[in-house]
N, C-alpha and C positions, 0 to 999 in steps of 0.2 A: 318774440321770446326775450324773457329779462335774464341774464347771468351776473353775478359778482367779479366784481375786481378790484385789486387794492388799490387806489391812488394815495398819491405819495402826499403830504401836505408839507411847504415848504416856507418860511420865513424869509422875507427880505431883510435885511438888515439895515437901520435907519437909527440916529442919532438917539432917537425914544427908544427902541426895540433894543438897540445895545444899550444904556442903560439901565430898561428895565431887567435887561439878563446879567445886567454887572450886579444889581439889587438883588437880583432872585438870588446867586450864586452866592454872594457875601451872606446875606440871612442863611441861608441852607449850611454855609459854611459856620456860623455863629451858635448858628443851633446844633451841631456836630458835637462844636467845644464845650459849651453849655452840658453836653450828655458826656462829655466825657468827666467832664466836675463834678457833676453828679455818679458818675460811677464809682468813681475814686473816693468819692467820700461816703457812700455806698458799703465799699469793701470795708473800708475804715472802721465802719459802725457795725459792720459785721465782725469785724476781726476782733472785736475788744468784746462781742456776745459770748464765743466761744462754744457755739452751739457748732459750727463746721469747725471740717476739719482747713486750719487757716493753707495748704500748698495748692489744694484742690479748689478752692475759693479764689485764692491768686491768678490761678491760671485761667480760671472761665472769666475772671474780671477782665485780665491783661488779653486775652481774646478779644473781649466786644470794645473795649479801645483801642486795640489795635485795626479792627473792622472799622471802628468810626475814623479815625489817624488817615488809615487809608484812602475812605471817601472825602476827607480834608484834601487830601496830596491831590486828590483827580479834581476835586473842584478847583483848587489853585492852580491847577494846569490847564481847565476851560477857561480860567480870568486870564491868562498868559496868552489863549488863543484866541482870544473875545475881542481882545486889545490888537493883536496884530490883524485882524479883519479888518478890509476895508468896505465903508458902507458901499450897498449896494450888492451885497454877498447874498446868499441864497444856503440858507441852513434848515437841514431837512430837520421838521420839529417832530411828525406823528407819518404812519399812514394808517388808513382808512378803509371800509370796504365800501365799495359805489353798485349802483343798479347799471348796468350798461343795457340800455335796450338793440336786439340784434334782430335785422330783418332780411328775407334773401335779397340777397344781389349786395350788399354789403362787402365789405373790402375784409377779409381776417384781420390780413397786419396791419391795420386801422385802428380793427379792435382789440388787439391781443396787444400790444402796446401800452405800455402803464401811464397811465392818466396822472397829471399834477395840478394840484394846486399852488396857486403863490399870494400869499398874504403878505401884507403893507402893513403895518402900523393897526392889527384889527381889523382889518377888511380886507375882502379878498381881491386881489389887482389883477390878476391873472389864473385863468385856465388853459392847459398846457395838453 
């Protein structure tokens, strides 16, 4: 009999792997600001139409840059913690759901036990 179960998928952390996550985190972060420029000048070109009304316009703008503001502050707070990691660290990236095949005489807490992966640099180094 096959059943599902989540296994965890997990990152090692290596010289490549933290840099490519300092990359991801900076663009992701660039593109944040980028949508915020564009919002603000957005409102601007809207403000001067006069087709809204300009308090209610303000405030749904000041909203979704506030939204973006925020997801800046959390990603400067994973480069803050990206940097005090030291390699060799194990950073849970996804889980997964797996086929586990069960057969009688099998151990439960064998099975019932959450399964991991651990990836290297793109390959997987370890099963857990």
């Amino acid at each position: 009999m096959n059943i599902l179960q989540n296994i965890i998928v997990k990152q090692k952390l290596t010289e490549n792997s933290k840099a490519e996550l300092e990359a991801k985190y900076n663009n992701k972060k660039l593109q944040l600001q980028k949508e915020c420029d564009q919002l603000l000048f957005e409102l601007k070109k809207l403000e001067k139409t006069k087709k809204f009304q300009p308090s209610s316009l303000k405030t749904h703008f000041d909203k979704e840059i506030h939204n973006r503001q925020e997801k800046i502050k959390l990603l400067e707070f994973q480069l803050d913690q990206l940097h005090m990691l030291p390699i060799g660290s194990e950073l849970k990236e996804k889980e997964i759901q797996g086929i586990v095949e069960v057969k009688v005489g099998d151990r439960w807490d064998d099975i019932k036990t959450s399964k991991t992966i651990i990836i290297k640099d793109g390959i997987v180094d370890e099963i857990r």
